[in-house]
N, C-alpha and C positions, 0 to 999 in steps of 0.2 A: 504494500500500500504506500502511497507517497502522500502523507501527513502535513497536510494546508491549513493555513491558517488565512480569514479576511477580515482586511481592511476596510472600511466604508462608512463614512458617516449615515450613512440614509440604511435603515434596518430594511427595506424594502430590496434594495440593491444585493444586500448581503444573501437573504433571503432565496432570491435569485439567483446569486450562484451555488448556493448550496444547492441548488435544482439541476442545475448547469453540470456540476464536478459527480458525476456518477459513479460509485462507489464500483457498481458491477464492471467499473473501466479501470480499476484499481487503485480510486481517488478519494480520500477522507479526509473532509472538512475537523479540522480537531480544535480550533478555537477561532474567534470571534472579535473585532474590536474596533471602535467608533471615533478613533482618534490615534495622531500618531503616539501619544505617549501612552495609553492603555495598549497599544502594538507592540511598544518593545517588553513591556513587562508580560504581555500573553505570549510573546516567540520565547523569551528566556524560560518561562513556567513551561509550553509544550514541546519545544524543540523542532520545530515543523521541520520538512524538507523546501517545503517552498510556501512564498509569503505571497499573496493577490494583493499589493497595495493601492489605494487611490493616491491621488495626489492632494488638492486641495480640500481639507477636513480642519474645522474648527478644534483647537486644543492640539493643535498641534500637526503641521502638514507632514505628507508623505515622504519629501524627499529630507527633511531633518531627521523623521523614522530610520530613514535606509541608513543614514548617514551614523545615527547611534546605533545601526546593528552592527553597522561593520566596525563600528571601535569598538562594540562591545567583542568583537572574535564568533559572533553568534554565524554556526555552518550553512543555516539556509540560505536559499536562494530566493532574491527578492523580483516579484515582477509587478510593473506599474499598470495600473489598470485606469484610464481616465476618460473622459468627455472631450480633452485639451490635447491638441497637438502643438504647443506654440515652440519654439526654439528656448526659450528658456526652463519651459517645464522639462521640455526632453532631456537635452545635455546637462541640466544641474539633477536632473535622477542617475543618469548614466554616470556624472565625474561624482554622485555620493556615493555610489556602487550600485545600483540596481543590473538584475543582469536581461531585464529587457522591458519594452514601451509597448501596450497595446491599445488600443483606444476601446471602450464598451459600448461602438457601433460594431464589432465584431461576430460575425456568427458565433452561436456556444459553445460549436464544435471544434473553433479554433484555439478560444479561450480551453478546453480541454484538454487541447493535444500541445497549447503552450506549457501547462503546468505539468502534464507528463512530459514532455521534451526537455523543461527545465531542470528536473529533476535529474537527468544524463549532461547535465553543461550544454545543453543547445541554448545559441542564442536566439530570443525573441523578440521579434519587431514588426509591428504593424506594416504593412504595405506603405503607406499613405506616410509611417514615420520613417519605413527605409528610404524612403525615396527623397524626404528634408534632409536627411544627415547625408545623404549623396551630396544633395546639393549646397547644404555649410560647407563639405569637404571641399566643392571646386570654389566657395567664393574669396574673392581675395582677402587676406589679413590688412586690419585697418593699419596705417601707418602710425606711427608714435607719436603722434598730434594729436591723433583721435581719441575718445573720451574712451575709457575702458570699457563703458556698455555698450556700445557702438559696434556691430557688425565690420567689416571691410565692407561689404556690398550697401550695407548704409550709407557708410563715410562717401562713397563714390557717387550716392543718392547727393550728399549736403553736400558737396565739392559741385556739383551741376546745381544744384541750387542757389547755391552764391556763385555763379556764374552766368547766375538770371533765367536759366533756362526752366521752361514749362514742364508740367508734369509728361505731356503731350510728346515733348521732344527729348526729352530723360527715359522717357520709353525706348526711343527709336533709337538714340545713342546705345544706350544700355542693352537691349534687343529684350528687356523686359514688359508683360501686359501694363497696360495702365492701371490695371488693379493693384496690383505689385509693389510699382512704383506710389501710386497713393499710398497704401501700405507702408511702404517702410518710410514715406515722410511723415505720417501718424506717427507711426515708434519713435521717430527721430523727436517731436513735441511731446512725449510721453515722457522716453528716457534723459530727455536735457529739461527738461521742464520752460519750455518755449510754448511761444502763443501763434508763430506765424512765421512766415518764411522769412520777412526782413531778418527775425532776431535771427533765427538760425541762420544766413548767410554772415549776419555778425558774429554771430559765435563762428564759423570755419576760417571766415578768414584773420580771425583773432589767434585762434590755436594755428593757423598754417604760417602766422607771421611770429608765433612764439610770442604773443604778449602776454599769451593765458587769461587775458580777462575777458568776464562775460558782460557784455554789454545787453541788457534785456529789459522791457518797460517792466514796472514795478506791477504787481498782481496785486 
């Protein structure tokens, strides 16, 4: 039997995959828990083989979970189970340790053959999350100018932007949709806490001239 344990704030969800993890497939749900700090003290108490964890859960998120199992030495294997595929939830599960991403738009049958698969070291990744960390792998690294949150393929976003260029024509340089490009100039005003494209071309070409200062209308 391979000795599961889940993660989930929502008892419905849990629920769920205890329907899901079929015993007759050689799969036994052995503990239960609604947060990531009730997580680490129910894997220490059953010793599971593999952990179903969510990511964002009140009392304590998923990937801080992962994060204290693996300093705690604890031998299961963790795999994330979420709603979220953004770049940040993915790579900060993977660099806490998680040993794979699945999203819970997954058929049951795959979430089953993950956590039997896990249990042998196979890695598991959602289609939709293999196919972002392909493409983090080919985007370029930001230059040492760039803000630490800041992608490379951001940074190359707010370099065309304080070069005046449209979302329109940032497309067509870049050879990315316009959706994309919108996209990552949203993160760009999220992760700099910017209101508009003036500021942010004042911030690029502040850090590209090495002043460091943020120039930005007060909020």
């Amino acid at each position: 039997m391979v000795r599961v344990v889940v993660v989930d704030d929502e008892p419905l969800v849990r629920a769920g995959l205890r329907l899901v993890l079929d015993p007759a497939r050689g799969i036994e749900v052995v503990g239960e828990a609604g947060d990531g700090v009730t997580a680490l003290r129910v894997v220490r108490e059953v010793d599971p083989d593999v952990v179903l964890m969510d990511v964002r859960m009140p009392g304590g998120d998923g990937i801080e979970a992962v994060a204290r199992i693996r300093a705690a030495g604890l031998r299961c294997r963790v795999i994330m189970l979420t709603a979220f595929d953004t770049d940040g939830f993915v790579l900060g599960a993977l660099r806490a340790g998680a040993d794979g991403f699945l999203l819970k738009t997954e058929e049951p049958g795959l979430i089953e053959q993950a956590v039997l698969g896990g249990d042998d070291g196979a890695a598991v990744m959602s289609a939709p999350v293999l196919r972002r960390l392909v493409a983090l792998a080919a985007e370029p690294v930001a230059p040492a100018g760039a803000p630490p949150q800041v992608s490379g393929r951001e940074w190359e976003v707010a370099r065309l932007v304080a070069q005046g260029l449209s979302n329109a024509e940032i497309s067509a340089t870049l050879h990315l949709s316009l959706a994309t490009v919108k996209t990552h100039v949203g993160s760009l005003f999220a992760k700099l806490g910017l209101d508009n494209r003036v500021q942010l071309a004042i911030l690029v070409l502040e850090l590209e001239s090495g002043t460091g200062r943020v120039s930005r209308r007060s909020r």
